[in-house]
N, C-alpha and C positions, 0 to 999 in steps of 0.2 A: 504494500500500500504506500503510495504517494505519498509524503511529509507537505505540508502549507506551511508558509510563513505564518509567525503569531502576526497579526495586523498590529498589534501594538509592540512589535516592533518596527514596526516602518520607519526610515530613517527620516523621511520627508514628507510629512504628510500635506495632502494637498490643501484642505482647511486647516487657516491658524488662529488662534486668537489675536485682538490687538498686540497683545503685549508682546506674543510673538514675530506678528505682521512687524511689530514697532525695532524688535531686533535684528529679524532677514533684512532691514534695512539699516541697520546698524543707526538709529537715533531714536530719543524715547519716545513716549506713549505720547507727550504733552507735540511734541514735535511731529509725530504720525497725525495727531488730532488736527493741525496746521497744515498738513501738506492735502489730506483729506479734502479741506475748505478750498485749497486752490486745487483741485482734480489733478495734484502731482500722482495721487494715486487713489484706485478707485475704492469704494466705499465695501462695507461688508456685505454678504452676499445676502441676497433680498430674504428678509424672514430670520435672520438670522446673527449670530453674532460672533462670526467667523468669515475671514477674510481669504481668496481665493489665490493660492501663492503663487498661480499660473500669470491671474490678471496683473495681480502687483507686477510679475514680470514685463508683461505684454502692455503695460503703461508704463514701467522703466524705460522700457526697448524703445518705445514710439518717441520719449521723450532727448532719449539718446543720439536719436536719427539712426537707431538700427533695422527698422522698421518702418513702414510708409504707413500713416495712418492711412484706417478705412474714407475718410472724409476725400483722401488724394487717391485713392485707385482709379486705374482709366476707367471713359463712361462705357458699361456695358449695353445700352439699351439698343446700341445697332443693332441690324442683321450681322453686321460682321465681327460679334463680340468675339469670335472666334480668331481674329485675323492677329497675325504677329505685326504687322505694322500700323498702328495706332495713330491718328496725328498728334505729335505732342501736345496740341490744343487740348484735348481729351481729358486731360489730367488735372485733376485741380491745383488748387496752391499750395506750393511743398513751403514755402519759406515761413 
C-alpha cells in the first residue's frame, strides 16, 4: 500500500494567515495592512481569513514587470485572436 504525505506536513501551504502572508513578504502585519490599502497586494481570499500565496505572488510579479498585467494582454475579440502577428496597437498601456 501507497504511503500519502501527512498534509500537515506540507512545506508550503497554499492558504496563509496575515501574519504569515505578512512574513512571505518579509514586513509586519501593520505594514501588510498598508500595502493591502494601496493593492500592493491582494486582499484575503473572499469568505475568508487566509491569504492566497499564489496571488501575493502573481501581484508581486505584475508589480515587478515580470509579468504583463491582465488589463495589457493583446485584444482578443478579433476573428484573428489566433494570429501571431498582432498590431502593436492591440495592447494596452504597459507603462
Amino acid at each position: 500500500m501507497a504511503k500519502h504525505a501527512d498534509p500537515k506536513a506540507l512545506p508550503h501551504p497554499r492558504l496563509i494567515t496575515k501574519e504569515a502572508a505578512a512574513h512571505y513578504c518579509s514586513i509586519s502585519e501593520s505594514s501588510f495592512d498598508g500595502w493591502m490599502r494601496k493593492g500592493l497586494v491582494p486582499p484575503a481570499v473572499e469568505g475568508t481569513n487566509r491569504w492566497d500565496r499564489k496571488a501575493i505572488d502573481a501581484r508581486l510579479d505584475e508589480l515587478s514587470g515580470l509579468t504583463i498585467p491582465a488589463h495589457c494582454t493583446p485584444n482578443t475579440d478579433s476573428a484573428d485572436a489566433n494570429a501571431e502577428d498582432h498590431d502593436p496597437d492591440d495592447w494596452g498601456d504597459l507603462a
